[in-house]
Residue frames as a rotation matrix with the C-alpha (Angstrom) as fourth column:
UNK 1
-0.881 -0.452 0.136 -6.83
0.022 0.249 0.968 -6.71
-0.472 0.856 -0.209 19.19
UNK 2
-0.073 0.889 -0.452 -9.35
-0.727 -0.358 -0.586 -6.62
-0.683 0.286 0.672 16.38
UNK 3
0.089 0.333 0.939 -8.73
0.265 0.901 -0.344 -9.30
-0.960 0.279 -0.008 14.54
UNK 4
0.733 -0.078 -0.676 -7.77
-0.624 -0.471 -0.623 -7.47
-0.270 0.878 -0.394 11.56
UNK 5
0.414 -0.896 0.161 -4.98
0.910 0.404 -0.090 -9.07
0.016 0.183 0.983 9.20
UNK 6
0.152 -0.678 -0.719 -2.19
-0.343 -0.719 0.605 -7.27
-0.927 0.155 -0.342 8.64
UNK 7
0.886 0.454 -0.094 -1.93
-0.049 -0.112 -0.993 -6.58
-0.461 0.884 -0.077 5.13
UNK 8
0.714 -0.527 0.462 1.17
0.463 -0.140 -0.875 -4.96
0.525 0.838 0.144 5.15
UNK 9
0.078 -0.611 -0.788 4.38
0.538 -0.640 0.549 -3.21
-0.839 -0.466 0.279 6.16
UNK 10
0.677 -0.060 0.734 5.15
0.546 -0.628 -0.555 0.10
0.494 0.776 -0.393 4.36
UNK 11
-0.201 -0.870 -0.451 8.35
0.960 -0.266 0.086 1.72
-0.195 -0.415 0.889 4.70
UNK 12
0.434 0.154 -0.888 8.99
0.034 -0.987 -0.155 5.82
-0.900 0.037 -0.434 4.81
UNK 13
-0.207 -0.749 0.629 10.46
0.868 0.156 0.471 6.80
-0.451 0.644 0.618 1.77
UNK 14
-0.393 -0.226 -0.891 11.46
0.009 -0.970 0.242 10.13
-0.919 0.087 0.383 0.32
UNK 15
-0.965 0.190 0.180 10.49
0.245 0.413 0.877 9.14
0.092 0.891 -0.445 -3.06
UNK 16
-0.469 0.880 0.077 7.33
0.864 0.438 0.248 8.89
0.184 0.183 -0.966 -2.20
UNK 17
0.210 0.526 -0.824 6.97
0.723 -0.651 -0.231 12.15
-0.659 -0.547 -0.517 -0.40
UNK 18
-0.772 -0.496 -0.398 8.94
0.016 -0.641 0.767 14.19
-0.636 0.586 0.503 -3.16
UNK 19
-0.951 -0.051 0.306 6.35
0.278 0.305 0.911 12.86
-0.139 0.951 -0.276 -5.46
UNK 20
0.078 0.988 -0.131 3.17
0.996 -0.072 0.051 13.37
0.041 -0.134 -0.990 -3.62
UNK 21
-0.183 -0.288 -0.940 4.78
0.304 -0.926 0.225 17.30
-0.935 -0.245 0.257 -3.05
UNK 22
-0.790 -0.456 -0.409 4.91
-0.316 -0.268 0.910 17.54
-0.525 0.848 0.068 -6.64
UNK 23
-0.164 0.977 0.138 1.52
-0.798 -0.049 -0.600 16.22
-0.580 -0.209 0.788 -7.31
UNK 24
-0.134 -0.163 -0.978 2.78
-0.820 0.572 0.017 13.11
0.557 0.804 -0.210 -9.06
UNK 25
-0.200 -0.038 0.979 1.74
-0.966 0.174 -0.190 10.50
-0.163 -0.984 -0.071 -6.74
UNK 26
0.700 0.515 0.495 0.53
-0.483 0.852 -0.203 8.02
-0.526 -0.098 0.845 -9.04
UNK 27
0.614 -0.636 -0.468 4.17
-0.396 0.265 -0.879 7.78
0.683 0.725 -0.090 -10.36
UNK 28
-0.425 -0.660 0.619 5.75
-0.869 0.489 -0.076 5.66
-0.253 -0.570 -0.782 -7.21
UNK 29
0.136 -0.251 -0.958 6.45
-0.555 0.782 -0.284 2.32
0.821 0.570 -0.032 -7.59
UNK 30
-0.705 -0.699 0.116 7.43
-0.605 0.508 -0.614 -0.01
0.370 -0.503 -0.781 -4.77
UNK 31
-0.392 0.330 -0.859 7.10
-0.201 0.880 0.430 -3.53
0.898 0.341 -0.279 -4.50
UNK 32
-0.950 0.287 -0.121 5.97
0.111 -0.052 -0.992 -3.06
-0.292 -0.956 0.018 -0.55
UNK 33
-0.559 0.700 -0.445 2.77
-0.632 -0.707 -0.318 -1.22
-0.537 0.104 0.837 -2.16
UNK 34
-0.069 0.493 -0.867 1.59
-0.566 0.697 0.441 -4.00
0.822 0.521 0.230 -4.86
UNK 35
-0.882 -0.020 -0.471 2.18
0.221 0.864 -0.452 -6.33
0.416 -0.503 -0.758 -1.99
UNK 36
-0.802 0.572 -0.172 -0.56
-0.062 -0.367 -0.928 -4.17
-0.594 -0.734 0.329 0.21
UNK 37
-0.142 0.837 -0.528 -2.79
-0.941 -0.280 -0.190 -4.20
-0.307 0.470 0.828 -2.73
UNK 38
-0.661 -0.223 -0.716 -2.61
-0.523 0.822 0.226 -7.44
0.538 0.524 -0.660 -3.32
UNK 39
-0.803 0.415 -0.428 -3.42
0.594 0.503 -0.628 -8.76
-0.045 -0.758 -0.650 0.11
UNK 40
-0.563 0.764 -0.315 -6.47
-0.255 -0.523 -0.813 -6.04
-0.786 -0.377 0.490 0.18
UNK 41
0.017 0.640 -0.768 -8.01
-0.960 0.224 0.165 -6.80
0.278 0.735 0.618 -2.99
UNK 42
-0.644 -0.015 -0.765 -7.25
0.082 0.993 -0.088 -10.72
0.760 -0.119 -0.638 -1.98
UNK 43
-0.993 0.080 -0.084 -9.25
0.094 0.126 -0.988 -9.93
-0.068 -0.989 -0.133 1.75
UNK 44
-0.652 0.744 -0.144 -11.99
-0.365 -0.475 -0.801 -8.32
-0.665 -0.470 0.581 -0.19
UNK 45
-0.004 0.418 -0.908 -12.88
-0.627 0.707 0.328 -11.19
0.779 0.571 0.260 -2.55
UNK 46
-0.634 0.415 -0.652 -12.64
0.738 0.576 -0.352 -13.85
0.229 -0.705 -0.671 0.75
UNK 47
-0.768 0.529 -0.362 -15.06
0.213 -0.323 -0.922 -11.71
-0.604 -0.785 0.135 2.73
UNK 48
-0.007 0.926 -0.377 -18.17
-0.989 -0.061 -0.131 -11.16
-0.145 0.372 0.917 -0.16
């Protein structure tokens, strides 16, 4: 182990690939993703 948290789970989703095919990637949504940013932007304010 490394002692990392775990930030997140992220599911597959077609959505997401359809969009990144299509070069629209910064149009997905999903509430799995804010959650991951959340906890990373929260990990990298405890650690400075």
């Amino acid at each position: 182990m490394t002692g990392a948290p775990l930030l997140g789970n992220l599911p597959i989703d077609s959505a997401l690939t359809t969009l990144c095919d299509a070069g629209r990637v910064e149009e997905y949504y999903a509430e799995a993703y804010e959650e991951l940013a959340a906890n990373f932007t929260s990990t990298l304010r405890i650690k400075r």
